[in-house]
Biopython code that builds the backbone (N, CA, C, O; Angstrom):
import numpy as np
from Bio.PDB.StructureBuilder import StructureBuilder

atoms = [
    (1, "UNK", "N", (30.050, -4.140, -25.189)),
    (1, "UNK", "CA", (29.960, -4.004, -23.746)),
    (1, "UNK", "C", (28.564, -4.433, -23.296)),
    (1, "UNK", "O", (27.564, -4.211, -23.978)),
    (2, "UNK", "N", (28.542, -5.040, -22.152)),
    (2, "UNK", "CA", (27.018, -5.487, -21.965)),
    (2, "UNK", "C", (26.371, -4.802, -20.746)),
    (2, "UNK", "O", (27.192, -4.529, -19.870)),
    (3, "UNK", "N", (25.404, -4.542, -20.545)),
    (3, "UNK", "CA", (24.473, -3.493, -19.655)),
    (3, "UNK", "C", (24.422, -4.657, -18.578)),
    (3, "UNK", "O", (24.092, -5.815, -18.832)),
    (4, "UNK", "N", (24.762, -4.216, -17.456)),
    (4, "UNK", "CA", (24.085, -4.811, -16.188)),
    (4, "UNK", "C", (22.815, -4.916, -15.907)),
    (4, "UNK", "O", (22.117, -3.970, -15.544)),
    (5, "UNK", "N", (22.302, -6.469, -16.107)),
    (5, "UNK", "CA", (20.853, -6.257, -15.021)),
    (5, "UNK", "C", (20.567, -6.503, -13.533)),
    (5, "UNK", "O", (20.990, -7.575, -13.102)),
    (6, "UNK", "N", (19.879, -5.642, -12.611)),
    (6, "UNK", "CA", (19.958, -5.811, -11.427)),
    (6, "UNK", "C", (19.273, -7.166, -11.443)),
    (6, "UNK", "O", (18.364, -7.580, -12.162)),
    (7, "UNK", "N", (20.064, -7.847, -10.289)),
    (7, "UNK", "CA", (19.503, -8.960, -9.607)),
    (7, "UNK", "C", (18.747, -8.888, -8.194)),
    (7, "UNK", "O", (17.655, -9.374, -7.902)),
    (8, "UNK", "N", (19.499, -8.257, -7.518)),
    (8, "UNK", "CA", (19.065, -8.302, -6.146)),
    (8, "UNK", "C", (19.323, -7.249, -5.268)),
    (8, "UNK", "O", (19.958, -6.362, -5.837)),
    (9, "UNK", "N", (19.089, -7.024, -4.173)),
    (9, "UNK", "CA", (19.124, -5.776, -3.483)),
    (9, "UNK", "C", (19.348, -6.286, -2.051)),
    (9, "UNK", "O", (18.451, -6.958, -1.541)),
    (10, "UNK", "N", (20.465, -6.026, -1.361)),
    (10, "UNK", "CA", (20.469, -6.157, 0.255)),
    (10, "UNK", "C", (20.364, -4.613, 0.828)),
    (10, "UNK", "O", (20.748, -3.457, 0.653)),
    (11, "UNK", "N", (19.394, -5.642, 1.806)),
    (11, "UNK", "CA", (19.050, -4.188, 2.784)),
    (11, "UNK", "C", (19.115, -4.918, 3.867)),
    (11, "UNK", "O", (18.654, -6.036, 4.095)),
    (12, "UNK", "N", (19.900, -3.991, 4.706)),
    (12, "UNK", "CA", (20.621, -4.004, 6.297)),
    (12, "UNK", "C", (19.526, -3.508, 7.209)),
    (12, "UNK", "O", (18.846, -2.508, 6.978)),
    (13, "UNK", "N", (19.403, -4.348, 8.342)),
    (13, "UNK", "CA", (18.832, -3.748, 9.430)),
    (13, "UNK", "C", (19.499, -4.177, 10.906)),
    (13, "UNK", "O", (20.513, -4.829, 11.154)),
    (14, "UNK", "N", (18.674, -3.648, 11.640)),
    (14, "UNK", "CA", (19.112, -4.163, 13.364)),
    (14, "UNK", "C", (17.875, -4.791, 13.640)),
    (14, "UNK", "O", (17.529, -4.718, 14.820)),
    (15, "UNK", "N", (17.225, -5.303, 12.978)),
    (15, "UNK", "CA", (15.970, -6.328, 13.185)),
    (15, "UNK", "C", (15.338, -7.145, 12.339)),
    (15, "UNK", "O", (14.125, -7.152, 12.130)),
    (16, "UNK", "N", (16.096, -7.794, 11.878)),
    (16, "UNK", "CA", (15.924, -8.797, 10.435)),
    (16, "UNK", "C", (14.760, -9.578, 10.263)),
    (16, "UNK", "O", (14.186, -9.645, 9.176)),
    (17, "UNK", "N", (14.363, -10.200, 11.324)),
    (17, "UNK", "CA", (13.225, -11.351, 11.376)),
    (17, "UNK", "C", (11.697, -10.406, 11.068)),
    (17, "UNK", "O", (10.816, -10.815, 10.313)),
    (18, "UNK", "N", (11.620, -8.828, 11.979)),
    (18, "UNK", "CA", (11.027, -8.569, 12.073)),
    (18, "UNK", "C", (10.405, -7.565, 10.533)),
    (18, "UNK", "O", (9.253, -7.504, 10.103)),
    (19, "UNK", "N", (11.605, -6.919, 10.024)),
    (19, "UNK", "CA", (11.539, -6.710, 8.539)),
    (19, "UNK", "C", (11.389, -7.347, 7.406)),
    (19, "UNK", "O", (10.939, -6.834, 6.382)),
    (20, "UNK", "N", (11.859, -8.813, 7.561)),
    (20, "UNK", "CA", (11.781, -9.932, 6.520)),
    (20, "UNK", "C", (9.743, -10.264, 6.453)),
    (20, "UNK", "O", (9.046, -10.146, 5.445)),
    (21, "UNK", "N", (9.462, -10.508, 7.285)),
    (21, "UNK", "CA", (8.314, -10.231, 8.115)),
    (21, "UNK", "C", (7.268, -9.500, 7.287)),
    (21, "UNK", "O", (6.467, -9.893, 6.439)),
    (22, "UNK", "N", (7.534, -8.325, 7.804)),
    (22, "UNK", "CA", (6.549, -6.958, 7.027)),
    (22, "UNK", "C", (7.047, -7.013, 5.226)),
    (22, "UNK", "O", (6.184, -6.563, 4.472)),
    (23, "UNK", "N", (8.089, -7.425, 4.688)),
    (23, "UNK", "CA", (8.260, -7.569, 3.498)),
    (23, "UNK", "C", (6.907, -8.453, 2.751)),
    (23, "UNK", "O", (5.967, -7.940, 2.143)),
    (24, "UNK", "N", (7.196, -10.274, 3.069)),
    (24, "UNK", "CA", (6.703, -11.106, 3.212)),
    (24, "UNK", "C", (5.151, -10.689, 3.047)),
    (24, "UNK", "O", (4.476, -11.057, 2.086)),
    (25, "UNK", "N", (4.591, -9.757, 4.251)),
    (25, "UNK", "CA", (3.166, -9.402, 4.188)),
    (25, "UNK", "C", (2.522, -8.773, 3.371)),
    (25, "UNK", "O", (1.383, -8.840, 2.910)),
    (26, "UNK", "N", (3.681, -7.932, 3.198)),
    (26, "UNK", "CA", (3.397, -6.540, 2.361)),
    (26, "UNK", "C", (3.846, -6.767, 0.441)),
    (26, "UNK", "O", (3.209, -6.174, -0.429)),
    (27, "UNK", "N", (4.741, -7.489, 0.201)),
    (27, "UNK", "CA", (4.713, -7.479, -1.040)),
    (27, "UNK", "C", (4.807, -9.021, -1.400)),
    (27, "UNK", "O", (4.621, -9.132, -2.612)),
    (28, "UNK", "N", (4.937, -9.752, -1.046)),
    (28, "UNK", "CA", (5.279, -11.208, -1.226)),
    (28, "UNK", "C", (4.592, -12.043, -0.346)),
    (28, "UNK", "O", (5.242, -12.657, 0.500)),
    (29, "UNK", "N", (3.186, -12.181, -0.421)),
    (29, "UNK", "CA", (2.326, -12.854, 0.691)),
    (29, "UNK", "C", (2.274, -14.186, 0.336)),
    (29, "UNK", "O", (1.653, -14.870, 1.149)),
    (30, "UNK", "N", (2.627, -14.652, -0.412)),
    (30, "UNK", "CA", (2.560, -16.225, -1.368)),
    (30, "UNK", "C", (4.281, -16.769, -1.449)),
    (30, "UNK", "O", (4.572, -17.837, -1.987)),
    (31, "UNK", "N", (5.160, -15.991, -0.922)),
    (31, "UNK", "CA", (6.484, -16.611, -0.287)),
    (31, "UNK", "C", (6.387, -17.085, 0.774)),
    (31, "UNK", "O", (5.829, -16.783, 1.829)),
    (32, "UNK", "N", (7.402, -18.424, 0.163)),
    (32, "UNK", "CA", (7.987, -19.652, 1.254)),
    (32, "UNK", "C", (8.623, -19.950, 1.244)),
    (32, "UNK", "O", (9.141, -20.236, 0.165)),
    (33, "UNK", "N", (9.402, -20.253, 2.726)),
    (33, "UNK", "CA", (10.830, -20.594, 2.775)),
    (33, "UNK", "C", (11.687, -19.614, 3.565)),
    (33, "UNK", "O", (11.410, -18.636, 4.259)),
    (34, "UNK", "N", (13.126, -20.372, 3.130)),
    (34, "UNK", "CA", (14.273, -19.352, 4.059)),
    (34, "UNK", "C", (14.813, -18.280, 2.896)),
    (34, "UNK", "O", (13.976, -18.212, 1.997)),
    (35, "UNK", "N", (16.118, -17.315, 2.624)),
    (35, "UNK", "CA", (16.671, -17.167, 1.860)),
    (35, "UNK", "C", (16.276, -15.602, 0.949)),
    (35, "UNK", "O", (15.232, -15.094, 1.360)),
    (36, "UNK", "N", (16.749, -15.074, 0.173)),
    (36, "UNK", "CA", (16.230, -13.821, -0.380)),
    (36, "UNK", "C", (14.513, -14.211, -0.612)),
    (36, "UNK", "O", (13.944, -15.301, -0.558)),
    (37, "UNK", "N", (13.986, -12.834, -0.886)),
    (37, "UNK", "CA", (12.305, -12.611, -1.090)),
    (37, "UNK", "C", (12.418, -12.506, -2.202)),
    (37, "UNK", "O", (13.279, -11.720, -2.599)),
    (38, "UNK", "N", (11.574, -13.274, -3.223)),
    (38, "UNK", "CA", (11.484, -13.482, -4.703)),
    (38, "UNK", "C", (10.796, -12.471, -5.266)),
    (38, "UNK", "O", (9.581, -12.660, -5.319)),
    (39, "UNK", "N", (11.281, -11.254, -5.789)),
    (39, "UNK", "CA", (9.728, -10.077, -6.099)),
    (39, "UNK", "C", (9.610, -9.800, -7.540)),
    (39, "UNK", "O", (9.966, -8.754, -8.083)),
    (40, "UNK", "N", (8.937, -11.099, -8.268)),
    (40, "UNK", "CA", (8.771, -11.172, -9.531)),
    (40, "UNK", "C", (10.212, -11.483, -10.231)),
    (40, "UNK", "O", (10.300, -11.013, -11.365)),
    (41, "UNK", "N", (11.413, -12.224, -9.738)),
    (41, "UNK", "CA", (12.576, -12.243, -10.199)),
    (41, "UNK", "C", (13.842, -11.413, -9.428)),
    (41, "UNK", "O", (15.004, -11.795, -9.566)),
    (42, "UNK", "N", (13.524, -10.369, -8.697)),
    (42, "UNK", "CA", (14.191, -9.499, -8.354)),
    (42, "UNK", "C", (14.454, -10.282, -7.001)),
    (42, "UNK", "O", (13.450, -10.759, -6.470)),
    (43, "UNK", "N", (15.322, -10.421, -6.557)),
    (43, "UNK", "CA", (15.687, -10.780, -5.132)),
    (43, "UNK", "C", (16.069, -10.092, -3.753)),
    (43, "UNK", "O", (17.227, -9.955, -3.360)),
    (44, "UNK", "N", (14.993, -9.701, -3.111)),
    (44, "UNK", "CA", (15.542, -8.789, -1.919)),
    (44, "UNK", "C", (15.948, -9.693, -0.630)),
    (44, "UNK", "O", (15.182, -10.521, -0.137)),
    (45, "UNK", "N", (17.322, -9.409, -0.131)),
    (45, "UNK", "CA", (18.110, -10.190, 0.651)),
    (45, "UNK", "C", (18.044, -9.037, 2.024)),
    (45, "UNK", "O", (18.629, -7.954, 1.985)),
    (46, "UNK", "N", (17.334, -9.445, 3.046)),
    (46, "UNK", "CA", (17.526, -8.988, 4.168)),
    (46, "UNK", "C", (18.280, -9.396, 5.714)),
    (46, "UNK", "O", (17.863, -10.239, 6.508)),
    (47, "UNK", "N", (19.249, -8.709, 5.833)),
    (47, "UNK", "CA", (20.357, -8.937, 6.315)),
    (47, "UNK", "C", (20.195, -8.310, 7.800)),
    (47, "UNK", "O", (19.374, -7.447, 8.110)),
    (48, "UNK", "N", (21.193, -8.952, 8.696)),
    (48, "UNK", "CA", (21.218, -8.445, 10.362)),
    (48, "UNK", "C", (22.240, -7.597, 9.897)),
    (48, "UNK", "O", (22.992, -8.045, 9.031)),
    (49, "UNK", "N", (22.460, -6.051, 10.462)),
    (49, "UNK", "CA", (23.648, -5.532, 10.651)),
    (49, "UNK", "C", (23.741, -4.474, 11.813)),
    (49, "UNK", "O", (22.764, -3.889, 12.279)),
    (50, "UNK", "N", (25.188, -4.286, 12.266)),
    (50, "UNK", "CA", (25.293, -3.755, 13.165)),
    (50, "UNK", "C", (25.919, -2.181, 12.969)),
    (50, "UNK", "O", (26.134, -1.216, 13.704)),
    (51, "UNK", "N", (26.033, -2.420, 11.936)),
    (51, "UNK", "CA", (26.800, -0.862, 11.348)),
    (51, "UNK", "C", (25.598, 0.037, 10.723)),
    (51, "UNK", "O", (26.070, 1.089, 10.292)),
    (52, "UNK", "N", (24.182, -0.049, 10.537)),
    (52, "UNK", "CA", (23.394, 0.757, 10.285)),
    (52, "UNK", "C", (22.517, 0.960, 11.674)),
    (52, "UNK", "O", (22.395, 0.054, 12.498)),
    (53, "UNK", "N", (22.002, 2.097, 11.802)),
    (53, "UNK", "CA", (21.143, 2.392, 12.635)),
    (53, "UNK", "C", (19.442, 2.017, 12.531)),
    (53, "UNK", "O", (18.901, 1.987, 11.426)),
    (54, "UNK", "N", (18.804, 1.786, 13.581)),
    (54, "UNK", "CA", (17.595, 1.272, 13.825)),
    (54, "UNK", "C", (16.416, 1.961, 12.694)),
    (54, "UNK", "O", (15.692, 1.230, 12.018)),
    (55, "UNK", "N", (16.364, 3.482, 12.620)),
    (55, "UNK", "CA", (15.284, 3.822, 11.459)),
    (55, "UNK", "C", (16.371, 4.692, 10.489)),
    (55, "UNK", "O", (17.389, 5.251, 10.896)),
    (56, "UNK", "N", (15.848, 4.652, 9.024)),
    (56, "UNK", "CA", (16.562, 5.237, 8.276)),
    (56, "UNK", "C", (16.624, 6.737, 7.872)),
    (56, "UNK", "O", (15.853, 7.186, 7.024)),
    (57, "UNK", "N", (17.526, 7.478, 8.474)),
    (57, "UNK", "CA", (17.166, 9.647, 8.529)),
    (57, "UNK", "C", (17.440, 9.854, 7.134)),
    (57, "UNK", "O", (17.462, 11.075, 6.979)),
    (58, "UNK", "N", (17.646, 9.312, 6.110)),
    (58, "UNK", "CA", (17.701, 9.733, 4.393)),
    (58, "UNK", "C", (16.359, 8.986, 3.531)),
    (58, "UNK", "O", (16.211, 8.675, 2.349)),
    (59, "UNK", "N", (15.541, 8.882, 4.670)),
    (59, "UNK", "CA", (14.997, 7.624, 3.214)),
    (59, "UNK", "C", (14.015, 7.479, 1.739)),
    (59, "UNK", "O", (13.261, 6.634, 1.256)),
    (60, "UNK", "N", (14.537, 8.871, 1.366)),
    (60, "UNK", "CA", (14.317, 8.909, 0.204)),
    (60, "UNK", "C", (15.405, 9.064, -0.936)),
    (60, "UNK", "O", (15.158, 9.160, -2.138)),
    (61, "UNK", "N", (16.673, 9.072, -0.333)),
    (61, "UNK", "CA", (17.882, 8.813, -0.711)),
    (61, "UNK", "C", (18.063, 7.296, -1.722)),
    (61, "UNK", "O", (18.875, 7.257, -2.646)),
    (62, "UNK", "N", (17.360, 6.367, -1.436)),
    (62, "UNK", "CA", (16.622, 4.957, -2.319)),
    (62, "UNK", "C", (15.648, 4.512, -2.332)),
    (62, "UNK", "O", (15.281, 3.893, -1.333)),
    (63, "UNK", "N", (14.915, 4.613, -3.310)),
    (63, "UNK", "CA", (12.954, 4.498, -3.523)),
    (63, "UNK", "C", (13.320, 3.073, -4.311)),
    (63, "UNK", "O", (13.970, 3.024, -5.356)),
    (64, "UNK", "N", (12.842, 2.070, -3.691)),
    (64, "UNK", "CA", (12.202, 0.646, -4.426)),
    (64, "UNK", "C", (11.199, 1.123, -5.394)),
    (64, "UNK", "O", (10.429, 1.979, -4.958)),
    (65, "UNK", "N", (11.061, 0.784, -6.504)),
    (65, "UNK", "CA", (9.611, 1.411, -7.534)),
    (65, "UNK", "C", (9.078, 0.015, -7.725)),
    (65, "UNK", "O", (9.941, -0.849, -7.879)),
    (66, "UNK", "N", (7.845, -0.360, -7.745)),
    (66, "UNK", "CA", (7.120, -1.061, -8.513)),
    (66, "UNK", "C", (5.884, -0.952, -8.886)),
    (66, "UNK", "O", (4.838, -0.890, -8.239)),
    (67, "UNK", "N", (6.257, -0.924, -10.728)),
    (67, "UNK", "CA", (4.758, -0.754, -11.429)),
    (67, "UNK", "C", (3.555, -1.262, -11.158)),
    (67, "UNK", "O", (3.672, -2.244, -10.424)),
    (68, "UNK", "N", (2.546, -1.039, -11.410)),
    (68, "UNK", "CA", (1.599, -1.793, -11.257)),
    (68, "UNK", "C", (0.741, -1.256, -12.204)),
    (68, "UNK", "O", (0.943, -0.217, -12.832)),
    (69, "UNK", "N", (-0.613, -2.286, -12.328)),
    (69, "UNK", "CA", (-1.741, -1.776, -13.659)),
    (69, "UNK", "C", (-2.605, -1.225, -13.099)),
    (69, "UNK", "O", (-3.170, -0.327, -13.722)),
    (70, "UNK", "N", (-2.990, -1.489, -11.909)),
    (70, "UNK", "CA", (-4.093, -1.050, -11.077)),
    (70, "UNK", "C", (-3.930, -0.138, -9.507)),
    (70, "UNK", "O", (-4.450, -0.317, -8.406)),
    (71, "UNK", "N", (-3.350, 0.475, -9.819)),
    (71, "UNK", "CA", (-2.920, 1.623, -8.827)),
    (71, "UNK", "C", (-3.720, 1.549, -7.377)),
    (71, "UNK", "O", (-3.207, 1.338, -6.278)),
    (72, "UNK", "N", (-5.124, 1.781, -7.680)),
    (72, "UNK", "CA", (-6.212, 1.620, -6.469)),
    (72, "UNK", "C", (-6.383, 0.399, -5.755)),
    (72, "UNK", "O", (-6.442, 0.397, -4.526)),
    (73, "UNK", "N", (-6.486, -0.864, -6.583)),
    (73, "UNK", "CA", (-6.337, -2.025, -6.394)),
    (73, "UNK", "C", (-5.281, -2.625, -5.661)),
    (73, "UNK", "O", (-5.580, -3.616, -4.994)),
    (74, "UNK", "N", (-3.470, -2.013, -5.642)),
    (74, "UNK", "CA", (-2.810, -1.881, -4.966)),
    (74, "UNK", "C", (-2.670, -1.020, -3.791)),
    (74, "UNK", "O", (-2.014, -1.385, -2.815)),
    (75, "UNK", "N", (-3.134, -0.138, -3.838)),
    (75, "UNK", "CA", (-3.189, 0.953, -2.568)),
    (75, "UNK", "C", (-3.819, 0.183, -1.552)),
    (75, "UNK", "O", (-3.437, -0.072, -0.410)),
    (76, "UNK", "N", (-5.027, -0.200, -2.268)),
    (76, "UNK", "CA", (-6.024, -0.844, -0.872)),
    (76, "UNK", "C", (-5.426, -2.153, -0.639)),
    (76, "UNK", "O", (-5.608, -2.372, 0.559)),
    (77, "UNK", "N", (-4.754, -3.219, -1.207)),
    (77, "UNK", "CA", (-4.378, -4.750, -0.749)),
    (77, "UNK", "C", (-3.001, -3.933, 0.341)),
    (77, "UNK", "O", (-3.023, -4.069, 1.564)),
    (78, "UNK", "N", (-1.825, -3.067, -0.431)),
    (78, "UNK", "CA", (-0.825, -2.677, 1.077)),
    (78, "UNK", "C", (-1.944, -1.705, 2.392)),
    (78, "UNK", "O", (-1.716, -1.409, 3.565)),
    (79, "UNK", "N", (-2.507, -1.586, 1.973)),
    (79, "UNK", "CA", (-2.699, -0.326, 3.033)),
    (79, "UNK", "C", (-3.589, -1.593, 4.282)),
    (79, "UNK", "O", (-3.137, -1.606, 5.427)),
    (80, "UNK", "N", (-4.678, -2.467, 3.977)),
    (80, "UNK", "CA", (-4.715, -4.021, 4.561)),
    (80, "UNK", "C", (-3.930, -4.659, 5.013)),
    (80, "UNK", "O", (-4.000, -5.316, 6.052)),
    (81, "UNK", "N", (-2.660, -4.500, 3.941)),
    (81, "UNK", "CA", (-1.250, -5.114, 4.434)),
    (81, "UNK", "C", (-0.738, -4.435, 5.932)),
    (81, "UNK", "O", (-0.002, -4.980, 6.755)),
    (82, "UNK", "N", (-1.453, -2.876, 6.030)),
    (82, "UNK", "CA", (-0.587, -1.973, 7.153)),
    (82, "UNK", "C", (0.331, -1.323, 6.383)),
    (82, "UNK", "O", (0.869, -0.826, 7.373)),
    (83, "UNK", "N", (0.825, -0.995, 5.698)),
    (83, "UNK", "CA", (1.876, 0.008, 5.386)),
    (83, "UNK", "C", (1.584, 1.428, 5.520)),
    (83, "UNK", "O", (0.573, 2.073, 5.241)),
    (84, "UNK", "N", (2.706, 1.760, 6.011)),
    (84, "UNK", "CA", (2.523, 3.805, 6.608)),
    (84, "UNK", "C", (2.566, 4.593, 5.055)),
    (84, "UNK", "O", (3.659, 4.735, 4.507)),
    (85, "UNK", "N", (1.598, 4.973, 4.548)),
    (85, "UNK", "CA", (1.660, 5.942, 3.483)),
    (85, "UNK", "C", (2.293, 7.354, 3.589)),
    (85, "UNK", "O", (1.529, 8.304, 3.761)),
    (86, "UNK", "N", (3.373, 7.525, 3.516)),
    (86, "UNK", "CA", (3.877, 8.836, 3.180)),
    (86, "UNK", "C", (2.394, 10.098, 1.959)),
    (86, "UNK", "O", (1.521, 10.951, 2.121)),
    (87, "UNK", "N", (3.093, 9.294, 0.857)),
    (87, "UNK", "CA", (2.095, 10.168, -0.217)),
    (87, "UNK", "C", (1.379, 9.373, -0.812)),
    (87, "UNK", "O", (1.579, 8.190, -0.538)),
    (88, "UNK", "N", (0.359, 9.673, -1.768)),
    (88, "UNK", "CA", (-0.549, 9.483, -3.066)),
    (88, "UNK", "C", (-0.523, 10.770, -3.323)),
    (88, "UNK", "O", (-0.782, 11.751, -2.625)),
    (89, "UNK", "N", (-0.090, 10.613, -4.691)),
    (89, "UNK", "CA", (-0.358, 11.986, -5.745)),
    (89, "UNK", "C", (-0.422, 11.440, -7.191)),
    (89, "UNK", "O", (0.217, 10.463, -7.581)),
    (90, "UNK", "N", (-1.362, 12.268, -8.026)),
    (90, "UNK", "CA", (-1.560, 12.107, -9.463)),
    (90, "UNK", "C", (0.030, 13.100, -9.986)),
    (90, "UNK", "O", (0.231, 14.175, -9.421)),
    (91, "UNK", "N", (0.889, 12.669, -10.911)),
    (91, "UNK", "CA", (1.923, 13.486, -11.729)),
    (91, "UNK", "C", (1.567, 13.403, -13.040)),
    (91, "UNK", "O", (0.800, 12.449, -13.171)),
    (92, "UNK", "N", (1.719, 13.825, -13.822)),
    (92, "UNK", "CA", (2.132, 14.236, -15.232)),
    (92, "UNK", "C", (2.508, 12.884, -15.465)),
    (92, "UNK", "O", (1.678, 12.363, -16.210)),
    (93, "UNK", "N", (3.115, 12.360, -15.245)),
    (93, "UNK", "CA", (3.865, 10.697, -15.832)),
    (93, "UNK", "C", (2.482, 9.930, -15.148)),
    (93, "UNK", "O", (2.258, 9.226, -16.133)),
    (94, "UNK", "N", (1.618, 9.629, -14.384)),
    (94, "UNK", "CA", (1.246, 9.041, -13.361)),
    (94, "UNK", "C", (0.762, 9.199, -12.370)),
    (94, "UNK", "O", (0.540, 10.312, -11.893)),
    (95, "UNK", "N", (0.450, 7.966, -11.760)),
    (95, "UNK", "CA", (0.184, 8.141, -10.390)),
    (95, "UNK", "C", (1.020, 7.494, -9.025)),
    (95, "UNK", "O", (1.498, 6.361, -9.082)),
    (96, "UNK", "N", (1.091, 8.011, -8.284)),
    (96, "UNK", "CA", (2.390, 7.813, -7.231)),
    (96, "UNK", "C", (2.077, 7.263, -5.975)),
    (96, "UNK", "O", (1.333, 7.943, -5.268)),
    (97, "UNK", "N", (2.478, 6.179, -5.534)),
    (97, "UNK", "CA", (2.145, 6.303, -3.907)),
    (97, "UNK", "C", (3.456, 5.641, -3.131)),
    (97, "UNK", "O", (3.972, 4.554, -3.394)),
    (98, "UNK", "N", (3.893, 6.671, -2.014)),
    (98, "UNK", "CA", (4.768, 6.058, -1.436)),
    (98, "UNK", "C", (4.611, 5.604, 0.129)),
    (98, "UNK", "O", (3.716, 5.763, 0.959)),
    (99, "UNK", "N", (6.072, 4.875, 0.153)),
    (99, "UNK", "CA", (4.768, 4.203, 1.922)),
    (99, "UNK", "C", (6.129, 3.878, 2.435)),
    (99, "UNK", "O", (6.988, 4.037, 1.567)),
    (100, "UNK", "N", (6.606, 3.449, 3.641)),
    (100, "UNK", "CA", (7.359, 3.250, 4.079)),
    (100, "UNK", "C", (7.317, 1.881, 5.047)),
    (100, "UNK", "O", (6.357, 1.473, 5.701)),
    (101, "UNK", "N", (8.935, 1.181, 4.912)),
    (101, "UNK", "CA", (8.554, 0.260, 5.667)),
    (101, "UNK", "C", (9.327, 0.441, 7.102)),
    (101, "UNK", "O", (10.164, 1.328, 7.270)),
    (102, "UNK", "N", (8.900, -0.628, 8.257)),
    (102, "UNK", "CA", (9.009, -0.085, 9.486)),
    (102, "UNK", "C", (10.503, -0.024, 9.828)),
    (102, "UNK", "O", (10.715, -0.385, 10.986)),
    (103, "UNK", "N", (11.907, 0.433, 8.945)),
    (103, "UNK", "CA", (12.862, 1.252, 9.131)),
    (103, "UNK", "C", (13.187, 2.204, 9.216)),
    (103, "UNK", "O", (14.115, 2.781, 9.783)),
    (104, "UNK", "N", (11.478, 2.734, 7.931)),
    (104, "UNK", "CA", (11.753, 3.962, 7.821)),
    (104, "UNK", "C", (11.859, 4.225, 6.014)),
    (104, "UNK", "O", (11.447, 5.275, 5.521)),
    (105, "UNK", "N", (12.403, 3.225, 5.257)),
    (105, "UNK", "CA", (13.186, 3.135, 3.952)),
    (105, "UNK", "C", (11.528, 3.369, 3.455)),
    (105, "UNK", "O", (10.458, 3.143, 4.019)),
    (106, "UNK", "N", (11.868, 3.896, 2.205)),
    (106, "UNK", "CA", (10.772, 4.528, 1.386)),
    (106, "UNK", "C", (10.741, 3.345, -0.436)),
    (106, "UNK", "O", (11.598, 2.846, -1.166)),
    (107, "UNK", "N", (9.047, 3.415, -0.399)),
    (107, "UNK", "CA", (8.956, 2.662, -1.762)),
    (107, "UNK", "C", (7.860, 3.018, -2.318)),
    (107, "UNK", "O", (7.008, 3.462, -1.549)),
    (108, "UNK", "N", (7.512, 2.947, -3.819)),
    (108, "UNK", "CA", (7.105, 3.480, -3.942)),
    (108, "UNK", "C", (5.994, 2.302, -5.110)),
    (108, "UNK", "O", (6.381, 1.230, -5.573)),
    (109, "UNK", "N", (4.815, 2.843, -5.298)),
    (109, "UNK", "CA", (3.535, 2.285, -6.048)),
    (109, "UNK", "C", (4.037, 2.911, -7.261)),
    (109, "UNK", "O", (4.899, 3.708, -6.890)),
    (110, "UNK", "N", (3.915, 2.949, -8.627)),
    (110, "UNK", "CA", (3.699, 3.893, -9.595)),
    (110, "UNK", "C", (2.650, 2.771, -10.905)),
    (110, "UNK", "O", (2.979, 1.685, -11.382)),
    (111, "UNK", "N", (1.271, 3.652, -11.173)),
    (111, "UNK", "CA", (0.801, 3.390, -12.377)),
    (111, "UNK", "C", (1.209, 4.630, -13.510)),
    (111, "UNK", "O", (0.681, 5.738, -13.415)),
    (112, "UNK", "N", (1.888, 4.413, -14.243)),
    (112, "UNK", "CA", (2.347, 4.686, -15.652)),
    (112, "UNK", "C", (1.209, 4.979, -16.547)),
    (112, "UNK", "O", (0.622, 3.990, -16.985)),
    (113, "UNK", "N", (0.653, 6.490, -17.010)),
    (113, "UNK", "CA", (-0.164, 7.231, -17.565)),
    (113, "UNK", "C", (-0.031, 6.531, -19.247)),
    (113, "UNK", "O", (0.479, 7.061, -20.234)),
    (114, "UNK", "N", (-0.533, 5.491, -19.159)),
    (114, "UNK", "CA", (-0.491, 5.372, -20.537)),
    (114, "UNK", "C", (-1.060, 5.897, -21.998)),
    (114, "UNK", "O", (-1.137, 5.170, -22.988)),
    (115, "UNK", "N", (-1.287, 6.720, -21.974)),
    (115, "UNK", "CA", (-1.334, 8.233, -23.534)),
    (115, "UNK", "C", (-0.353, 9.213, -23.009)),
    (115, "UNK", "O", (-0.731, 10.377, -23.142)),
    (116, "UNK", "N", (0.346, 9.120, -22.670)),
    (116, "UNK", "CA", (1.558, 9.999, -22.800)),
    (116, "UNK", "C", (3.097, 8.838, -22.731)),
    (116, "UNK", "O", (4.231, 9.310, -22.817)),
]
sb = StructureBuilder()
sb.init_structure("model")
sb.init_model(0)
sb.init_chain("A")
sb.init_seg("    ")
for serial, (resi, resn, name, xyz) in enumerate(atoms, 1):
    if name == "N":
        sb.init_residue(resn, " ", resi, " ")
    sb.init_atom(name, np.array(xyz, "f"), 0.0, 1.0, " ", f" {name:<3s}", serial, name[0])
structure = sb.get_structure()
């Protein structure tokens, strides 16, 4: 049997241009072109829809994660970028930062405590 690997991720809004946008700024500043956002292989496809509402009331219901080596180094290039920080916290696994983008949908920073 073979394990699924994710490819891509659609996320719905009622303001597409303007989310594709803050993506673009915020994690993919060196994308060009039309078509899904390239995020290291992973493909995020942002879509017009009329069946979700304008900000998201669950949105920690799906956390985007991406690792990184330099935790601080990332905090400060999104937070330049503008992104709304929910949290930064040190855990037991790590360190955490989550931020939200202007739907509302939640994502998250994580550097990975490497000696444990």
């Amino acid at each position: 049997m073979t394990t699924l690997k994710p490819a891509s991720m659609l996320l719905g809004t009622t303001r597409p241009a303007e989310l594709r946008a803050w993506y673009i700024k915020a994690l993919a500043p060196e994308f060009t072109g039309e078509g899904p956002i390239d995020l290291g292989g992973f493909l995020l496809v942002i879509d017009g829809r009329e069946d979700v509402s304008a900000k998201n009331d669950q949105p920690g219901r799906t956390i985007i994660n991406f690792d990184v080596d330099d935790f601080d180094a990332e905090q400060a290039r999104l937070t330049t970028a503008g992104v709304e920080w929910i949290s930064v916290e040190e855990r037991e696994k790590g360190k955490f930062g989550t931020f939200a983008d202007p739907d509302g949908n939640y994502l998250q920073i994580i550097e990975w405590r490497k000696d444990g």
